[in-house]
DOLO-820463 format. One record per residue (C-alpha): residue in three letters; residue number from 0; x, y, z. Coordinates in pm, 1 decimal, always signed. Layout:
<rolos>
ROLO / ALA / NUM / X / Y / Z
...
</rolos>
This chain:
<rolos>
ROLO / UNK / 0 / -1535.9 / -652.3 / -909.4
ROLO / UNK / 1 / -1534.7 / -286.0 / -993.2
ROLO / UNK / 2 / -1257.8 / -52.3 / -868.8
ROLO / UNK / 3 / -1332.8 / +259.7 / -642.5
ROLO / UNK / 4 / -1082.5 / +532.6 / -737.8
ROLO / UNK / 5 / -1190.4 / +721.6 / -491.4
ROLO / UNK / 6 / -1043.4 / +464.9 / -203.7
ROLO / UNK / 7 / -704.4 / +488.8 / -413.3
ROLO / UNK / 8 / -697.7 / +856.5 / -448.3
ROLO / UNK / 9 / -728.0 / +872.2 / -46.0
ROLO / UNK / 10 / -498.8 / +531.0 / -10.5
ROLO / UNK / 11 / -280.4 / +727.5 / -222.1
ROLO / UNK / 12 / -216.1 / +1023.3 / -22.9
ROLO / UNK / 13 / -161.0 / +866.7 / +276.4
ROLO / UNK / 14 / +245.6 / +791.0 / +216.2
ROLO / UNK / 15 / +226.5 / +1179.7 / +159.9
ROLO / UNK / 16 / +24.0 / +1282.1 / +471.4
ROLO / UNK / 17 / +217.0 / +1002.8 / +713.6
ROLO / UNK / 18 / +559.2 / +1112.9 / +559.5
ROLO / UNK / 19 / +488.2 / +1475.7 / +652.3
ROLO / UNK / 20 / +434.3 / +1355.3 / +996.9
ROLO / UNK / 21 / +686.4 / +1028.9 / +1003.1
ROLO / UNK / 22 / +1004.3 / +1224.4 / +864.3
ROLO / UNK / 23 / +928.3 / +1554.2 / +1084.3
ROLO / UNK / 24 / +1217.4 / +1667.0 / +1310.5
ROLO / UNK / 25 / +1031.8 / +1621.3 / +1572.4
ROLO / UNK / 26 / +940.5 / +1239.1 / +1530.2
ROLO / UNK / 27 / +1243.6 / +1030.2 / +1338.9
ROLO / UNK / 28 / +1315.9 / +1350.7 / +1067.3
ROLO / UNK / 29 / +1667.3 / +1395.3 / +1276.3
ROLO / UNK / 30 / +1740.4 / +1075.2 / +1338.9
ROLO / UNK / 31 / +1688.3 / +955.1 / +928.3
ROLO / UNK / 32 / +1839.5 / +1262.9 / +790.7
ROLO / UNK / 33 / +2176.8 / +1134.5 / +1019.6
ROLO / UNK / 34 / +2116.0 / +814.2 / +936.3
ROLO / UNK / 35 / +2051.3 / +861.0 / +556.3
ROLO / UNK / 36 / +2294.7 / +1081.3 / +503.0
ROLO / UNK / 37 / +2080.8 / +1419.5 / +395.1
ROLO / UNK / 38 / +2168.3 / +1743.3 / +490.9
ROLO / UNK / 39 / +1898.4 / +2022.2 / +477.3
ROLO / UNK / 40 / +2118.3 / +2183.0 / +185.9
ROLO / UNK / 41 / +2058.0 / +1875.6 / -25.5
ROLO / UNK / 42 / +1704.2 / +1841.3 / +82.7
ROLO / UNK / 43 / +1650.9 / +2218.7 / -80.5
ROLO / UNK / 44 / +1805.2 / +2122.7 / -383.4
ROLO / UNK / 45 / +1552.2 / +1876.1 / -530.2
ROLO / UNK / 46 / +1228.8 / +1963.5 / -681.3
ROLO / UNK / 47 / +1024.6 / +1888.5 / -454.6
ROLO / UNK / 48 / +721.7 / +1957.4 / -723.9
ROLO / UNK / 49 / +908.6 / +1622.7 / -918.1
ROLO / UNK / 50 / +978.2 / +1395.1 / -638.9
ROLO / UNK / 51 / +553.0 / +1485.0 / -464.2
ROLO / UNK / 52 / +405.0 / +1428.7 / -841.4
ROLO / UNK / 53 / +597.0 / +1099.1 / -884.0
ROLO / UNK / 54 / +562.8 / +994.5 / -495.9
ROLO / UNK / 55 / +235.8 / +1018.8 / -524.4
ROLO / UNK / 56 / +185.5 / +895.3 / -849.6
ROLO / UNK / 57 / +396.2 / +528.3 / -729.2
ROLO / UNK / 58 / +184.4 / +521.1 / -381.8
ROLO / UNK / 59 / -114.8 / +539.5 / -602.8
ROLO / UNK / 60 / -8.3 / +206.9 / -793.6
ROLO / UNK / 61 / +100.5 / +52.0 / -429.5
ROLO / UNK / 62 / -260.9 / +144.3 / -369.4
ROLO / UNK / 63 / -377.5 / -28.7 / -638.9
ROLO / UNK / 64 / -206.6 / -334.2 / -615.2
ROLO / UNK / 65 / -318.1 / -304.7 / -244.2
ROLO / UNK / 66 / -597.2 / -417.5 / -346.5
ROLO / UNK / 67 / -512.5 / -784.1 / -443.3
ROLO / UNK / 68 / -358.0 / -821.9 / -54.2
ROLO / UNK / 69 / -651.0 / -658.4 / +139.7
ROLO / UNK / 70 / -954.5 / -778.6 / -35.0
ROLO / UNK / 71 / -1025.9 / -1141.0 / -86.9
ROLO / UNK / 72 / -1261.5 / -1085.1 / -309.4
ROLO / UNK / 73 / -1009.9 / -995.4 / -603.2
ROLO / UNK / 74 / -889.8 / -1318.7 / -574.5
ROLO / UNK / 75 / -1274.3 / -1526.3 / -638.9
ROLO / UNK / 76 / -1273.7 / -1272.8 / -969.7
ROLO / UNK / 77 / -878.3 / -1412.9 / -1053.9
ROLO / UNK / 78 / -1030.3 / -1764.6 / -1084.4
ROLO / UNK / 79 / -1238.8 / -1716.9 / -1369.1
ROLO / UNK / 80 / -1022.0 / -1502.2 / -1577.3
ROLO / UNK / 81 / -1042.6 / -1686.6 / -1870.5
ROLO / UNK / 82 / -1438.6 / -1741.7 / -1794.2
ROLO / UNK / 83 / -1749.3 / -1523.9 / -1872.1
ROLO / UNK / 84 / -1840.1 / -1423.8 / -1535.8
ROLO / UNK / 85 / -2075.0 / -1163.8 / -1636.6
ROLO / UNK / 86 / -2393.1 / -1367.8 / -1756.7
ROLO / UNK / 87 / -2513.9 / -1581.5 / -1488.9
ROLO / UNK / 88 / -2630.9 / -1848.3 / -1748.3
ROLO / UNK / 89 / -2339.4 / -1974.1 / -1798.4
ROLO / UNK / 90 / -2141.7 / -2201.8 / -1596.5
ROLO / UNK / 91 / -1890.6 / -1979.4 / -1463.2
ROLO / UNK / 92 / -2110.5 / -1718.6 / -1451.0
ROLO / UNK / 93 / -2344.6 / -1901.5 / -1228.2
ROLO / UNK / 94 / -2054.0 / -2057.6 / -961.3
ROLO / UNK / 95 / -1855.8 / -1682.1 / -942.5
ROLO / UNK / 96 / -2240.6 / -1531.6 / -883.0
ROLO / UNK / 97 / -2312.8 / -1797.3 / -622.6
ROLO / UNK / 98 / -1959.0 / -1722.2 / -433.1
ROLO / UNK / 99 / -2029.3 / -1369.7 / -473.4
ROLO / UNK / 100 / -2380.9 / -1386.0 / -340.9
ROLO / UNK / 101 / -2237.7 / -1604.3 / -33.6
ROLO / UNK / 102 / -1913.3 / -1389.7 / +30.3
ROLO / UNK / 103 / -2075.8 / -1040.1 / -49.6
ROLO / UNK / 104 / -1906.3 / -796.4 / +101.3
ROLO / UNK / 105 / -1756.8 / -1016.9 / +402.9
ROLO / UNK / 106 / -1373.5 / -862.0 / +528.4
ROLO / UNK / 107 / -1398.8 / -538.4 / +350.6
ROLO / UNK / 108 / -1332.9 / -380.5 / +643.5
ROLO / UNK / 109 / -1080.9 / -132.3 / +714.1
ROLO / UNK / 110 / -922.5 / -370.7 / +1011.5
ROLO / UNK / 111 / -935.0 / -637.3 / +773.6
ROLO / UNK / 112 / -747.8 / -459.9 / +553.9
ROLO / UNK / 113 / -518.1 / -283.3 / +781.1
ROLO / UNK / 114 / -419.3 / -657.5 / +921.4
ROLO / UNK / 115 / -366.5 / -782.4 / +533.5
ROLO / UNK / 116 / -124.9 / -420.5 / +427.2
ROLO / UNK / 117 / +41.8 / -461.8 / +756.0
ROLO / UNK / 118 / +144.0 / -821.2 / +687.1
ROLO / UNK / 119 / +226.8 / -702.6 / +297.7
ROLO / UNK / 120 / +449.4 / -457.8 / +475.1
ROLO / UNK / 121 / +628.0 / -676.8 / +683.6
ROLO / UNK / 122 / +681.7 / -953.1 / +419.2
ROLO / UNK / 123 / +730.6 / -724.3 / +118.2
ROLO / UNK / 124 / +853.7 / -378.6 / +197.0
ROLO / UNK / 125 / +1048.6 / -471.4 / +492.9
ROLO / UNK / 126 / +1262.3 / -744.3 / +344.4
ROLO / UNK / 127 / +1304.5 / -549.4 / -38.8
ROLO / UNK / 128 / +1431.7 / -238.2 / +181.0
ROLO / UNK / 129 / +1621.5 / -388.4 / +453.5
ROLO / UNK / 130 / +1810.1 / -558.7 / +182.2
ROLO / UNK / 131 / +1879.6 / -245.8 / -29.3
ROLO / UNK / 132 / +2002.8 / -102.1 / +286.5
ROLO / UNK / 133 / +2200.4 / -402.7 / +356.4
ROLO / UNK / 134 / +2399.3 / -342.5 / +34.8
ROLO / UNK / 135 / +2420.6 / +33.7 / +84.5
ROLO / UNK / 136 / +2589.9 / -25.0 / +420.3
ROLO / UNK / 137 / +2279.9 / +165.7 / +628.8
ROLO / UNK / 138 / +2259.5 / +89.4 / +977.5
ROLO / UNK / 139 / +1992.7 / -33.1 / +1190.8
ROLO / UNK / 140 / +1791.3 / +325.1 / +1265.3
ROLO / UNK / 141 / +1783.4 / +353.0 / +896.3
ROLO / UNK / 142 / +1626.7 / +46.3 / +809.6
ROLO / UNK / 143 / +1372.8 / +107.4 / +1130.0
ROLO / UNK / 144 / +1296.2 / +428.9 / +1037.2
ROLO / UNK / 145 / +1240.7 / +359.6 / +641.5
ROLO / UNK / 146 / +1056.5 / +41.6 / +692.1
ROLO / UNK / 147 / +852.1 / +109.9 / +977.1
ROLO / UNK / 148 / +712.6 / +385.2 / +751.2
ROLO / UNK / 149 / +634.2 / +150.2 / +497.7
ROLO / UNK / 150 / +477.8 / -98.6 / +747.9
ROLO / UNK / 151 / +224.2 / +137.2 / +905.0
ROLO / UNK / 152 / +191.3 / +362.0 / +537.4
ROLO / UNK / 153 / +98.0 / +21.4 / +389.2
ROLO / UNK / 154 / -116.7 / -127.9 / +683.6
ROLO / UNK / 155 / -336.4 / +218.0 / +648.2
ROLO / UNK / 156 / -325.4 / +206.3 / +298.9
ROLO / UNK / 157 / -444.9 / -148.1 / +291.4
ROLO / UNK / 158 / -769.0 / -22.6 / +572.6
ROLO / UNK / 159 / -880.2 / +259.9 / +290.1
ROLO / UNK / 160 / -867.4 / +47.4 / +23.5
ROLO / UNK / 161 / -1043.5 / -227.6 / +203.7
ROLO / UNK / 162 / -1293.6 / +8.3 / +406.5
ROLO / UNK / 163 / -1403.4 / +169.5 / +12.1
ROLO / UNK / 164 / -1412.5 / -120.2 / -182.3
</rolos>
């Protein structure tokens, strides 16, 4: 199943382009920055060039792994890892070409995917960051705020990477 970088690339940039929206004053950026604990001092002090290249660099990997949750497909080419699947004459070959020729390109669909990222959010990013901010002693807006971003960054994410694949 080849990969299209292009679907990542925009996947990618959507934590970016949500956060810039998401963490505005004028939607939660208030709220979080009392919640969190930032001031707009602190925020001015970090290099912003570092923490953009590297955000963007790690939402690019979500994106990729993305693609094992949205796109069902992935998972028919996990079965025959160990297999040949490239030369239909062979056995393996011949079954993964015959599930590919009946499943095509069936759910790759940016709803599809959106409803697949959206449950990845809720059952992966929700519970890893609600925990953290358990432990850190963060209240109830915090955790909202921080993984309700995560929910809809990774139900749009999942929509991209499933609409381009």
């Amino acid at each position: 199943m080849p990969i299209n970088f292009l679907g990542l690339l925009i996947a990618a940039l959507i934590p970016m382009i949500l956060g810039f929206i998401w963490y505005n004053p004028k939607v939660f950026g208030t709220v979080w920055m009392a919640a969190s604990g930032m001031t707009p001092e602190k925020a001015k002090s970090t290099n912003m060039a570092v923490v953009f290249g590297v955000s963007f660099l790690l939402a690019f990997f979500l994106a990729f792994g993305m693609q094992f949750l949205a796109i069902h497909q992935f998972h028919v080419t996990s079965l025959f890892f160990k297999q040949p699947i490239t030369d239909p004459t062979t056995e393996a070959g011949a079954l993964y070409k015959g599930v590919m020729d009946l499943l095509g390109s069936s759910y790759r669909t940016f709803k599809h995917g959106s409803l697949h990222g959206t449950m990845g959010g809720i059952m992966i990013a929700l519970p890893v960051l609600g925990a953290n901010a358990m432990f850190e002693g963060k209240g109830f807006k915090y955790i909202a705020i921080n993984c309700g971003y995560w929910i809809v960054c990774m139900g749009l994410m999942g929509g991209v990477v499933s609409a381009f694949a």
